[in-house]
C-alpha positions in Angstrom: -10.5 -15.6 11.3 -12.7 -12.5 9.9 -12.6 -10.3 6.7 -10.8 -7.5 7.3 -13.1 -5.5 4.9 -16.8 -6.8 6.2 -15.8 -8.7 9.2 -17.4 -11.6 8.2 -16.1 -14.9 9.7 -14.2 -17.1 7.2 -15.2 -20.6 6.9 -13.6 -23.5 4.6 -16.6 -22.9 2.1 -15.0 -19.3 1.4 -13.1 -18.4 -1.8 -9.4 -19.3 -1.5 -8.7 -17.0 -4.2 -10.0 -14.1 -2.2 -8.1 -15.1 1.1 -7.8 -13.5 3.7 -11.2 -11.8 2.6 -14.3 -12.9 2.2 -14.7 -12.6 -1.3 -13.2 -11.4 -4.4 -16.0 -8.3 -3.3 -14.0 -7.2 -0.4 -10.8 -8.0 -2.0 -11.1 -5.3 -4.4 -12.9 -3.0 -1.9 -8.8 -3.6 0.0 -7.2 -2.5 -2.9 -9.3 0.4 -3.7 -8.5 1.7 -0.7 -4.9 1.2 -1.5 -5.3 3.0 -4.5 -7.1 6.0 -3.1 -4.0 6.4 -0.8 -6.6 5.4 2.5 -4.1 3.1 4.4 -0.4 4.4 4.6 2.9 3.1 6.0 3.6 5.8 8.8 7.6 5.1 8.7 10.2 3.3 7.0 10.7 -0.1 7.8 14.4 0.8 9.3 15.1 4.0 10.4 18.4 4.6 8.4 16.1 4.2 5.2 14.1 7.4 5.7 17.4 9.4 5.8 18.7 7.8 2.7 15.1 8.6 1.0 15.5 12.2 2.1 19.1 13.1 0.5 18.3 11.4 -2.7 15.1 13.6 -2.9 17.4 17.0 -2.5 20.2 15.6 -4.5 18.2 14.6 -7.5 15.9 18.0 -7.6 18.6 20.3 -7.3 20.7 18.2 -10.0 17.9 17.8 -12.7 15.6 21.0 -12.0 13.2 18.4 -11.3 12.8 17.9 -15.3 12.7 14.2 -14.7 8.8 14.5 -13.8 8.1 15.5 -17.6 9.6 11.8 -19.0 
């Protein structure tokens, strides 16, 4: 198995609190790159959820005038 980060091989002396990376290095590189919206989830995990997601976005602006962005 590799670093997904470096691509370094893993080996038994590698950090278990960093798996599956290399080190707690490239584990925070990961979620950095989280953070800075890098890696996204192109679609829902079930099709009927994206539908859902999309009437409660036009129900609850058109409700509250969007004044629920201010709290």
């Amino acid at each position: 198995m590799e670093c997904p980060i470096c691509k370094v091989a893993l080996t038994k002396n590698s950090d278990p609190k960093a798996n599956p990376f290399c080190s707690i290095r490239c584990k925070a590189v990961d979620l950095g790159k989280w953070m800075a919206e890098d890696y996204t989830i192109s679609k829902p995990l079930f099709p009927h959820q994206q539908d859902d997601q999309d009437n409660n976005l036009g129900t609850k602006g058109a409700k509250n005038g969007n004044s629920d962005l201010l709290h």
